[in-house]
C-alpha positions, 0 to 999 in steps of 0.5 A: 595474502591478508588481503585475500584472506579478509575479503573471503571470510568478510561476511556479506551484508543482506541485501536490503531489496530481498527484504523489500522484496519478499511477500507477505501473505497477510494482506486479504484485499486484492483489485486489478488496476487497469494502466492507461496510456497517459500513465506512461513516460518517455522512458516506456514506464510508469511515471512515478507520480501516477502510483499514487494514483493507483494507491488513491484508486486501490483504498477507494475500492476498498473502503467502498467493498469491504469496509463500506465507508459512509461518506455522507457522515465522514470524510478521510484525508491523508495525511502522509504518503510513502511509496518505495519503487523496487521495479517499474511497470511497463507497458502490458504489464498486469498489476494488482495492488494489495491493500490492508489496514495495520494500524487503527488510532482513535482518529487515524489509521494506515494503509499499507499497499503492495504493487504487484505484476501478475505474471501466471500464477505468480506475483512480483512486488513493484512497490511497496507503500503506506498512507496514514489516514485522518478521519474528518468530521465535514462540518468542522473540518477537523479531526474526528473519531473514526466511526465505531462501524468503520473501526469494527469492519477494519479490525474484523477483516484485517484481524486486527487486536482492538486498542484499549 
């Protein structure tokens, strides 16, 4: 009878992927991603490195539209990718990603992605992700300030509070 008592009155424990999983509204970039065949394993899924690629495909998109990066005077390495896999993605599947900066530093900044399949009107979180960016000055290969244009249009669009 101890037993019984203490397992029913044991509170559970919150599920770490209903965390994961809940949506957040605060990201104001959205780009459909096209799968190809050769995105897909033997399992009839994803394989997990080609997120990465979509990640790669989705920032591009975005600093092209939105922040209009200038290339010709400062590149962008990465310097740190994270990507948690919460669903796969499957052949027919729709999928957009959800793309935000949410933090600018003097000379780096991060991205934060969430994958999503499209299934009517709504949206299920396949993954969620964050690159930490460097802006690179070409000619000395070396960190630089990320650009007063470029640092304007992402604190602009994203609402973010300018560092002192």
């Amino acid at each position: 009878m101890i037993f019984k008592t203490f397992w029913q009155n044991k509170t559970k424990l919150k599920d770490k992927l209903s965390d994961i999983k809940a949506f957040s509204d605060e990201f104001n970039y959205k780009t459909n991603i096209h799968l190809r065949f050769i995105d897909f394993d033997l399992m009839g899924h994803v394989n997990n490195s080609v997120y990465f690629t979509y990640l790669e495909i989705a920032r591009t998109k975005y600093w092209e539209e939105i922040i209009k990066w200038d290339w010709k005077k400062t590149g962008i390495v990465i310097a740190h990718a994270e990507l948690d896999y919460i669903l796969p993605i499957v052949m027919n599947d729709k999928i957009a990603i959800h793309v935000k900066t949410s933090r600018i530093g003097n000379t780096s900044f991060d991205l934060e992605y969430q994958i999503v399949k499209i299934k009517g009107t709504e949206e299920v979180i396949c993954s969620k992700g964050k690159t930490v960016c460097i802006a690179i000055d070409y000619a000395t290969n070396k960190p630089t300030a990320i650009p007063e244009a470029e640092k304007l249009k992402m604190t602009n669009f994203e609402a973010i509070p300018p560092t002192p």
